[in-house]
C-alpha positions in Angstrom: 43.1 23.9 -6.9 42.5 26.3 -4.1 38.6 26.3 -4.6 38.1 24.6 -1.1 40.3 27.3 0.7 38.0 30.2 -1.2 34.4 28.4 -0.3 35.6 28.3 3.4 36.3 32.4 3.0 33.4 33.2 1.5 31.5 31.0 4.2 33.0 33.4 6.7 31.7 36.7 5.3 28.4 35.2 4.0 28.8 35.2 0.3 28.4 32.9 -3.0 30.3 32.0 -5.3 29.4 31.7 -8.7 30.8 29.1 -10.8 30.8 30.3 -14.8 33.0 27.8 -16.4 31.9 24.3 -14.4 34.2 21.8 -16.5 35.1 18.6 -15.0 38.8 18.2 -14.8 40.9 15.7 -13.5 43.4 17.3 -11.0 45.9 16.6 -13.3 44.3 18.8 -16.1 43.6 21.5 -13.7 47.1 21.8 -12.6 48.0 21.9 -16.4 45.5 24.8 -17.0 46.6 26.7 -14.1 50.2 26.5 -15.0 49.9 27.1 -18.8 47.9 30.4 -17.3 50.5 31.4 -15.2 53.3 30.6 -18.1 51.0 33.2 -20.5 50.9 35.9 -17.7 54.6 36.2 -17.4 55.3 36.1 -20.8 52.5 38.7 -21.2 54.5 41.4 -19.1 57.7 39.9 -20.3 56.5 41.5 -23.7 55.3 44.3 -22.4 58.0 45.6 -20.8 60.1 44.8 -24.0 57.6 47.1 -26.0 58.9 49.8 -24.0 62.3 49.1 -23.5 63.4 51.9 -26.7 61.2 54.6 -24.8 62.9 54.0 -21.5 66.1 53.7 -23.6 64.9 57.0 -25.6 63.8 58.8 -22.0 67.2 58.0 -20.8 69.0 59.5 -23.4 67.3 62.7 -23.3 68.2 62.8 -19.0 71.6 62.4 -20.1 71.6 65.4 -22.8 69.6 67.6 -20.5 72.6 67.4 -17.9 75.4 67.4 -20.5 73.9 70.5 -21.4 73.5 72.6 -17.9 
C-alpha cells in the first residue's frame, strides 16, 4: 500500500526506486504484513522503555536524595 503515492514522488525529483523483496501479495496479505510490522514496532519500544524503567526509577531516587540532603 502506498507504493503508487512513492513512484509519483520519486518521478518528481528524478529518481528510481529499487524493489529488493518483489513478492506477489494479494492486497489482503499486504495489509496483514504491514500491520503485523507496525504491531512488532510498538511492542519493540514498548519493551524498551520497560528495560529502563528501574534506571529512570533509580535516577529518580537519587534527585530526590540529592535535595533531601541540601
Amino acid at each position: 500500500f502506498g507504493y503508487d503515492w512513492f513512484e509519483k514522488f520519486c518521478m518528481k525529483f528524478n529518481t528510481t526506486i529499487v524493489v529488493v523483496n518483489n513478492e506477489d501479495l494479494s492486497p489482503q496479505e499486504e495489509l496483514v504484513q504491514d500491520i503485523v510490522s507496525i504491531l512488532h514496532e510498538f511492542s519493540c519500544r514498548l519493551y524498551g522503555l520497560r528495560k529502563y524503567k528501574k534506571q529512570i526509577e533509580r535516577d529518580e531516587e537519587i534527585a530526590k536524595e540529592l535535595q533531601d540532603g541540601n
